[in-house]
C-alpha positions as CSV (number, residue, x, y, z in Angstrom):
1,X,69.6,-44.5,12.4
2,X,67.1,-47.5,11.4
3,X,63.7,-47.7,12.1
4,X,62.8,-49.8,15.3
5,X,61.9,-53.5,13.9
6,X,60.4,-56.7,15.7
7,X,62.7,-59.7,15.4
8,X,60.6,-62.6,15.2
9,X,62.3,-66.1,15.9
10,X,63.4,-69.1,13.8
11,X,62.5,-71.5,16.4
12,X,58.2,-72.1,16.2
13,X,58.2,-72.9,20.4
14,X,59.3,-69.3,20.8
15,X,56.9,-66.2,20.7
16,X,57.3,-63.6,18.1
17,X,57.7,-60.9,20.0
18,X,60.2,-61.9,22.7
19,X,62.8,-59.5,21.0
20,X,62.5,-56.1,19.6
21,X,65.4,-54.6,17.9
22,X,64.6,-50.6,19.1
23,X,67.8,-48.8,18.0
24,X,70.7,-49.9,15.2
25,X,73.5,-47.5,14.5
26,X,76.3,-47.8,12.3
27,X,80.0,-46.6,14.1
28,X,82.8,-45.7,12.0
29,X,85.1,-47.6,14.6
30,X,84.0,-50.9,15.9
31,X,83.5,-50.9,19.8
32,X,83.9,-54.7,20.3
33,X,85.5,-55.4,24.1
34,X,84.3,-52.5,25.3
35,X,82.7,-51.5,28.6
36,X,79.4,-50.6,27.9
37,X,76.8,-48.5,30.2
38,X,72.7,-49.4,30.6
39,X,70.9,-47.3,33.2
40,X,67.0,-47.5,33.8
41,X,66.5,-45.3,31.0
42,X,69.6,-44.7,29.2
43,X,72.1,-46.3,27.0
44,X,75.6,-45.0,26.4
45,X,77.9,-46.5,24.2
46,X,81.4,-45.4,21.8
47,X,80.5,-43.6,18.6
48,X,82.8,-43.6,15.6
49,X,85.6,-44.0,18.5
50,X,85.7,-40.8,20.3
51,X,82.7,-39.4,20.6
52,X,79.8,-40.5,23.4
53,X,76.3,-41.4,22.2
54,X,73.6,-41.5,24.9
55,X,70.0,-42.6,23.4
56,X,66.8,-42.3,26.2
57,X,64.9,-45.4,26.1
58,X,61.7,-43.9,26.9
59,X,62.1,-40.9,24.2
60,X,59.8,-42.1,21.2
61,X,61.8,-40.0,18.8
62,X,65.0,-41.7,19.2
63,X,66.9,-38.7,19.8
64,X,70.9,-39.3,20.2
65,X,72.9,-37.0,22.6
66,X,76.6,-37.0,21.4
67,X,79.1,-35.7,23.9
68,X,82.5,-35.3,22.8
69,X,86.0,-34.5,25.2
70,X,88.1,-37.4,24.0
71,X,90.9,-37.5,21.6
72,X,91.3,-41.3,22.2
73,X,88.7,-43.8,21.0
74,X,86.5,-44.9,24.2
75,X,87.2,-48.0,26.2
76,X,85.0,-48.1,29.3
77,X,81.6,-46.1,29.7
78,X,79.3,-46.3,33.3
79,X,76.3,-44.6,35.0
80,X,76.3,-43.6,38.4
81,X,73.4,-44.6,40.8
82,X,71.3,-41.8,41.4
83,X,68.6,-39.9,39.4
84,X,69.8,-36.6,40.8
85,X,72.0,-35.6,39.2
86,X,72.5,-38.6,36.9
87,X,76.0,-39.2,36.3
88,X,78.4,-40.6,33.6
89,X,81.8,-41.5,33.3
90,X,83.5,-42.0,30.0
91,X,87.7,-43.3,29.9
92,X,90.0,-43.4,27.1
93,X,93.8,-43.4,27.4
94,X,93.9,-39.8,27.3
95,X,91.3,-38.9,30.1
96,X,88.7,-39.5,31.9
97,X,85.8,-37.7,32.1
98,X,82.4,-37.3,34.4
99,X,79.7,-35.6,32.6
100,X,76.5,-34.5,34.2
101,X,73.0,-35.6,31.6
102,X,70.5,-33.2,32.6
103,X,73.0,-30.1,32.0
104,X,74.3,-31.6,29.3
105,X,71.2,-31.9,27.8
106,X,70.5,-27.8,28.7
107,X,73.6,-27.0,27.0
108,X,72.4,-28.9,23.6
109,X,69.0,-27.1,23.8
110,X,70.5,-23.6,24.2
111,X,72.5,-24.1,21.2
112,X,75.9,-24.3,23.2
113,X,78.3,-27.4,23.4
114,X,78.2,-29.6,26.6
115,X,81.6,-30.0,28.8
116,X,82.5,-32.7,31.3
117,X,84.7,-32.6,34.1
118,X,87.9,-34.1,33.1
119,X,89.3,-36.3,36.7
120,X,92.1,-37.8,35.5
121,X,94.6,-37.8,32.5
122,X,96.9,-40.3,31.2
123,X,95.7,-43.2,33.0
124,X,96.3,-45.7,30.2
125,X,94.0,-47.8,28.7
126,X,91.1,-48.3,31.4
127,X,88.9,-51.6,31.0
128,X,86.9,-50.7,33.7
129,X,84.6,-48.3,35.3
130,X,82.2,-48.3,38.5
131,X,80.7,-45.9,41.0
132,X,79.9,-46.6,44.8
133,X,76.3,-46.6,45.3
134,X,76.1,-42.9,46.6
135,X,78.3,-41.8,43.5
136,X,81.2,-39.8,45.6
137,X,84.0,-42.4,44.1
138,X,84.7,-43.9,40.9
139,X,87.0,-47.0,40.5
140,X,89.1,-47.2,37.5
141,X,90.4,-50.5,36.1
142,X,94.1,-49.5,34.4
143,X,96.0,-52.8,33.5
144,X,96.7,-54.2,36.7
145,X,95.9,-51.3,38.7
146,X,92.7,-50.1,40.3
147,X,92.6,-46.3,40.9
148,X,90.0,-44.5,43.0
149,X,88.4,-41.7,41.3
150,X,86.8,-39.0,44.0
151,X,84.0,-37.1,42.2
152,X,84.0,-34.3,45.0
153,X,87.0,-34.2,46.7
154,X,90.4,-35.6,46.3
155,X,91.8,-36.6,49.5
156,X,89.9,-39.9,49.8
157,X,90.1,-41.8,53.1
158,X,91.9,-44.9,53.5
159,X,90.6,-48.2,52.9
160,X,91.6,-51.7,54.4
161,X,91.4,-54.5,52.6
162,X,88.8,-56.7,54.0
163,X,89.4,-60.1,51.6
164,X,92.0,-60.9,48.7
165,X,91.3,-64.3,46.7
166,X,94.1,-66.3,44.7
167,X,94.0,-66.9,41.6
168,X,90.4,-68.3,40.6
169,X,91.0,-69.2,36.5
170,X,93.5,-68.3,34.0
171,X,91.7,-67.1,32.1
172,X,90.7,-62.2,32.6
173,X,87.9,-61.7,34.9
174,X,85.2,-59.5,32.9
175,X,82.3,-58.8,34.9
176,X,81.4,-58.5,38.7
177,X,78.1,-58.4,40.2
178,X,76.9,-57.6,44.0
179,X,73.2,-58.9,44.7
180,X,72.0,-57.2,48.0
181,X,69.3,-59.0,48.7
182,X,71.7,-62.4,49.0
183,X,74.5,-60.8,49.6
184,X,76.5,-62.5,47.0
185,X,79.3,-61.3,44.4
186,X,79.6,-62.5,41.7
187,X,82.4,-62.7,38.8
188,X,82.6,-64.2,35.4
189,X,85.8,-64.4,33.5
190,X,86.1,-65.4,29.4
191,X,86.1,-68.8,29.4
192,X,82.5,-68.9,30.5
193,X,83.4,-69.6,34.3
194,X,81.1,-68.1,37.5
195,X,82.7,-67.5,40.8
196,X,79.9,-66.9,43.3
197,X,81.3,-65.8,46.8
198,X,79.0,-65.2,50.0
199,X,79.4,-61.3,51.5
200,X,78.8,-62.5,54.7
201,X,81.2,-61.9,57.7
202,X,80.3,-64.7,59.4
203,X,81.6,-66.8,55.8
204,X,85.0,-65.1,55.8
205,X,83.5,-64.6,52.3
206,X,84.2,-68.3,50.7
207,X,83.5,-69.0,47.7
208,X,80.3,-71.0,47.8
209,X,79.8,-72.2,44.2
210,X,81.5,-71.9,40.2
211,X,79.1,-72.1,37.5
212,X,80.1,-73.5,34.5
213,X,78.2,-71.5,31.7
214,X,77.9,-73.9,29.0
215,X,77.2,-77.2,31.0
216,X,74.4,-75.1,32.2
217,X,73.4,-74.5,28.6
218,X,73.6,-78.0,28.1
219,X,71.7,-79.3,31.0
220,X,68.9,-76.5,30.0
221,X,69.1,-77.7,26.7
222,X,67.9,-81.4,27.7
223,X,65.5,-80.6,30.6
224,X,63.7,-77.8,27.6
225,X,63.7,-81.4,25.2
226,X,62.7,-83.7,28.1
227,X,59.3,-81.4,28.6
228,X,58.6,-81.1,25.0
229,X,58.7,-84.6,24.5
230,X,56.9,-85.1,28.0
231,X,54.2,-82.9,26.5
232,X,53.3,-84.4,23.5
233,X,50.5,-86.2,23.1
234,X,50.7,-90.1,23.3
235,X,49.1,-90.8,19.8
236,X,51.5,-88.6,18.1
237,X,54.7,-89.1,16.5
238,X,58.4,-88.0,17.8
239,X,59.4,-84.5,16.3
240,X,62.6,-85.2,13.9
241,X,65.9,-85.5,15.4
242,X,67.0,-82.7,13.0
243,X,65.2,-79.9,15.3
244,X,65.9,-81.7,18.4
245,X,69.5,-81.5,17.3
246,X,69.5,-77.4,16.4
247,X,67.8,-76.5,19.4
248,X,70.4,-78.4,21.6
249,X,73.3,-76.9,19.7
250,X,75.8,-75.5,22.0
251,X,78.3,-72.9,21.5
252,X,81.6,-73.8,21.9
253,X,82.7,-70.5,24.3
254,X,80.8,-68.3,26.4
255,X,82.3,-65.5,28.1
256,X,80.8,-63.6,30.5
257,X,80.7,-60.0,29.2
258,X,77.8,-58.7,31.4
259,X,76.4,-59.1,34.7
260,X,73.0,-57.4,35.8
261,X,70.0,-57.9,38.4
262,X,66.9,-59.8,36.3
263,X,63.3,-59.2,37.9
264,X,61.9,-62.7,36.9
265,X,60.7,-63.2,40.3
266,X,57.5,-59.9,39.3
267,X,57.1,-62.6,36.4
268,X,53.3,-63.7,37.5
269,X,53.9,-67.8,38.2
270,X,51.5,-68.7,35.6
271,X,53.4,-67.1,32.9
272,X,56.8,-69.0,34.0
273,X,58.4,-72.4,33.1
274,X,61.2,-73.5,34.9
275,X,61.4,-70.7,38.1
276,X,61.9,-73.0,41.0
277,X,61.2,-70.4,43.8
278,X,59.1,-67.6,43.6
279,X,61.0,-64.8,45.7
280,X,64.6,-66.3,44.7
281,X,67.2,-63.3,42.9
282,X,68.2,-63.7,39.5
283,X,70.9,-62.4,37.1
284,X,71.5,-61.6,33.4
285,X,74.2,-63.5,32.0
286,X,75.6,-61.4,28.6
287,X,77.9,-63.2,26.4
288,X,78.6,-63.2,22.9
289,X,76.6,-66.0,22.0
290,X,73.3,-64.9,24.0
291,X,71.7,-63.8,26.9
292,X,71.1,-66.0,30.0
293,X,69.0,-66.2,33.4
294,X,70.3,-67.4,36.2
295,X,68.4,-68.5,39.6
296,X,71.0,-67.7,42.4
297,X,69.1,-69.9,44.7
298,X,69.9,-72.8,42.6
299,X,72.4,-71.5,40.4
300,X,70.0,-73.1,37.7
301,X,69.3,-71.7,34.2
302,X,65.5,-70.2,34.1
303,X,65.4,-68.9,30.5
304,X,67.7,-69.0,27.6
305,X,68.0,-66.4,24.8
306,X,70.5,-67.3,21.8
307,X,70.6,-64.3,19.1
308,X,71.2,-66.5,16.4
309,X,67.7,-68.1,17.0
310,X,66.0,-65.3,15.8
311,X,65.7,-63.8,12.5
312,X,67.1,-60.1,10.8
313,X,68.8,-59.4,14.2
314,X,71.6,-57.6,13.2
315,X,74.0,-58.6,15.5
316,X,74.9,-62.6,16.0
317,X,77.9,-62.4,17.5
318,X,78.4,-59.7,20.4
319,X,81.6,-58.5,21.3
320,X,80.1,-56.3,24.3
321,X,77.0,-56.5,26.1
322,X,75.5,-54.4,28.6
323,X,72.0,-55.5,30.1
324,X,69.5,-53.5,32.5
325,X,66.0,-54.5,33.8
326,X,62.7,-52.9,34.1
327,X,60.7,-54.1,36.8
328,X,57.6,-52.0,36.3
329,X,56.7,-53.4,32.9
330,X,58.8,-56.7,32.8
331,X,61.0,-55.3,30.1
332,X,64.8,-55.8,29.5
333,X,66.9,-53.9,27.4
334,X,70.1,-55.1,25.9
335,X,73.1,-52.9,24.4
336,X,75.2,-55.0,22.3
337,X,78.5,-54.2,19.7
338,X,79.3,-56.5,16.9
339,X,82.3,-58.2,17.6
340,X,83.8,-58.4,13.6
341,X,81.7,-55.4,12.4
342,X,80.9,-51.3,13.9
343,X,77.2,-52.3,14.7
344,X,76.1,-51.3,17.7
345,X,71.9,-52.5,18.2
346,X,69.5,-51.7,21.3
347,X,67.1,-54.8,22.0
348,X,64.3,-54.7,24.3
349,X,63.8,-57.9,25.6
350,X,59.6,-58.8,26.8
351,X,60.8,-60.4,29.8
352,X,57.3,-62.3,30.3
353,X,56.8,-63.4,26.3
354,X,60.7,-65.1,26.8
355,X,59.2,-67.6,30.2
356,X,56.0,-67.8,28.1
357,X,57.6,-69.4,25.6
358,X,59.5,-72.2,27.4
359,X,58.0,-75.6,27.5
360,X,56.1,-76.0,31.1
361,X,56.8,-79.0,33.0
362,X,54.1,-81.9,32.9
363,X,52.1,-82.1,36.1
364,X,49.1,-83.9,35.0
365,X,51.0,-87.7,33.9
366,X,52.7,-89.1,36.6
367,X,52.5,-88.4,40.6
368,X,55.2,-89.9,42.6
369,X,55.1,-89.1,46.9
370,X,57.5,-90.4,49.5
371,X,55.5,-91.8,52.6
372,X,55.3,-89.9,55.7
373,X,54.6,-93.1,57.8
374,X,54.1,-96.8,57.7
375,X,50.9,-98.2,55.7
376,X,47.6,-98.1,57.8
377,X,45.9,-101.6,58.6
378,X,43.1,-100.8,56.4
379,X,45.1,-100.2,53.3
380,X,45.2,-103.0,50.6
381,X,49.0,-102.8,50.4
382,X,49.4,-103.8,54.6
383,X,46.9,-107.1,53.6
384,X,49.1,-108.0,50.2
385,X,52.3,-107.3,52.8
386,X,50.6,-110.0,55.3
387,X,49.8,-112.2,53.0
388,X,53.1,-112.6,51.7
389,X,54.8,-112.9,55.1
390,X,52.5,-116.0,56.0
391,X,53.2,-117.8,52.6
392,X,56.9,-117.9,53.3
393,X,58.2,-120.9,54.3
394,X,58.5,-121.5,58.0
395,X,62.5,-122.5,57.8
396,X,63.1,-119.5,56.3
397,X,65.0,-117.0,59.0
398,X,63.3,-113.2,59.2
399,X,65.6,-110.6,58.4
C-alpha cells in the first residue's frame, strides 16, 4: 500500500488541494465494471478477485480488513444502511454472502478467521446489489432477473408492482438513485443518458426530464470560459486559444457508473460559483472520465472534476466508481478501479476547494432589470418619449 499523496492540478484556475489520493492498492485481478461499495466511513472493493478488502476512512493507519468466502472473483459489493450492525453484502457467481463489520473485525483481533452468512448460491453472475433502507431485504441484479434477498427470514411478503417503464435507451442501465428530499429517481445508463422520473403519486411517476451528460459538459465548459473571459481585466490581453481549447475538451463517452447524494448545498455561498439555489439537492455523477455535480433543481452542472486534469493521479480512466459524501466536513470520497489496469485508488475530494476554484460570475459590469411599471412623469426617459411623439408629423396615423 502507497503512502497517501496530494494530487495537485495541471490546470492554474484549479486549487492544489481539491484532490487527495488517500489509498492506492495494486490487485492481482483487475476489478473494472464492477459494483463497488462507499459507506460514511468505509470503502469495500474486489482484491486480487476473490478476496474482500474493506479500508476505514477515518483509521489514520490505513489498516485493510480482508474477508474471504468466495471461490469466484467478486462482481457486486454494497453497504447496508444502518450503523448497528453495519452490514455488507458481497456476490460472485458462486454465492452470496452478508457479513457483519464489527464481528468481523472481533474475529481478526482475537486471532480467528471472520465468516459471513452465505444467502444464496449459484445465482449467476450478479451486477447488482442494494438493501431497503431498514436492511431486512437485499435485491440482487442476476442477468435479467432481480431476486429478493431476506436477511432475516425467508418467506418475504408479496409485492405489487406499482410502475413499469418501456424501454428508455438501448443502451444497460448502470446506476439508480432515489433523492428523498425531491422525491425523484434517478437512472443513468452507458451512453451517458439521465432519466429523472418524479416519485410522486399524484405524477403517475412520469418521467420529468433526460440529461444528456456530455452536452452538459459542454454547456459547463462555455459558461466556465464565458466568466473567465468576463473577468479579466479590460486592459489585458485574451488568454491563448490553446488553453481555452484544453479546458473545453470533451470526452467523447460518459457513462454513468455511479450515482450518490452531494451536500453542496452546506457549501457556505461565498465559497460557491455557479449554485443557483441555495437549499436545492444535488448528485454525484461517476463516470470514467470524471466526476460531476448535478443541481436537480435545474438539472444544471455546478462543479466539474476531470481526473486527467490533475497530475500523478494514478487512475485516468475509471472502469468503476463508487462516490459517498461527508456533510460534516464538506469532504467526498471516491473509490475508483482502473479500467485497462488492477489499480484500485481512494480519493478524497475537498468538496469546498473544488466550488472555490470555479470562475465566479461577474456581478459588478453590467446591470440589466425588467420594469415593474410604466416610466414616472418625472423621469427623463417619459420627457425624451414626449418629445418624440410631438415632432412626428401630424399625417402620420398612431398605432
Amino acid at each position: 500500500m502507497e503512502e497517501p499523496q496530494e494530487i495537485s492540478s495541471t490546470n492554474d484556475s484549479c486549487v492544489g488541494d481539491i484532490v487527495i489520493e488517500k489509498y492506492l492498492v495494486e490487485s492481482k485481478e483487475a476489478a473494472s465494471h464492477v459494483q463497488l461499495a462507499c459507506s460514511v466511513q468505509h470503502c469495500a472493493f474486489p482484491l486480487d478477485g476473490n478476496q474482500l478488502c474493506i479500508w476505514n476512512t477515518e483509521d489514520p493507519s490505513h489498516q485493510r480488513l480482508i474477508l474471504r468466502g468466495h471461490q469466484q472473483p467478486i462482481t457486486a459489493v454494497a453497504f447496508g444502511n444502518t450503523a448497528n450492525p453495519l452490514l455488507i453484502c458481497s456476490a460472485s457467481q458462486d454465492c452470496v454472502i452478508m457479513w457483519k463489520l464489527d464481528e468481523c473485525r472481533e474475529k481478526v483481533l482475537e486471532g480467528l478467521t471472520p465468516r459471513g452468512t452465505v444467502m444464496r448460491t449459484l445465482l449467476g453472475k450478479v451486477l447488482c446489489l442494494r438493501f431497503c433502507p431498514d436492511d431486512r431485504v437485499v435485491a440482487a441484479c442476476a442477468g435479467n432477473k432481480i431476486l429478493v434477498l431476506d436477511v432475516e427470514v425467508w418467506d418475504h411478503r408479496l409485492g405489487s408492482l406499482i410502475y413499469s417503464s418501456s424501454v428508455l435507451t438501448a443502451s444497460p442501465l448502470l446506476s439508480l438513485f432515489i433523492d428523498e428530499d425531491s422525491r425523484q429517481l434517478v437512472t443513468g445508463s452507458a451512453d451517458g443518458q439521465l432519466w429523472i422520473f418524479s416519485l410522486g403519486e399524484s405524477h403517475h411517476y412520469r418521467c420529468v426530464t433526460h440529461v444528456d451528460l456530455k452536452k452538459k459538459t459542454e454547456s459547463f465548459s462555455t459558461r466556465r470560459v464565458e466568466s473567465q473571459l468576463c473577468s479579466l481585466p479590460e486592459e489585458s490581453q485574451l488568454p491563448s486559444t490553446d488553453g481555452l481549447e484544453r479546458g473545453g475538451e470533451i470526452e467523447v463517452e460518459l457513462p454513468v457508473l455511479s450515482l450518490a447524494p452531494c451536500a453542496l448545498s452546506l457549501v457556505p455561498s461565498s465559497e460557491r460559483g455557479f449554485v443557483s439555489s441555495e437549499n436545492a439537492s444535488c448528485l454525484w455523477i461517476g463516470s470514467s472520465a470524471g466526476l460531476f455535480i448535478l443541481n436537480l433543481a435545474n438539472f444544471e452542472l455546478e462543479a466539474v472534476l476531470r481526473y486527467k486534469d490533475f497530475r500523478n493521479l494514478s487512475i485516468q480512466v475509471a472502469g468503476s466508481c463508487a462516490v459517498m459524501g461527508k456533510t460534516g466536513n464538506h469532504m467526498a470520497f471516491c473509490l475508483l478501479t482502473s479500467l485497462f489496469g488492477s489499480q484500485v485508488a481512494v480519493l478524497e475530494i475537498r468538496l469546498a476547494c473544488l466550488v472555490r476554484s470555479l470562475p465566479r460570475p461577474n456581478v459588478g459590469k453590467d446591470l440589466s432589470v425588467l420594469p415593474r411599471s410604466g416610466v414616472l412623469p418625472t423621469s427623463p426617459l417619459y420627457f425624451a418619449l414626449v418629445e418624440e411623439k410631438s415632432t412626428k408629423p401630424a399625417s402620420q396615423k398612431q398605432s
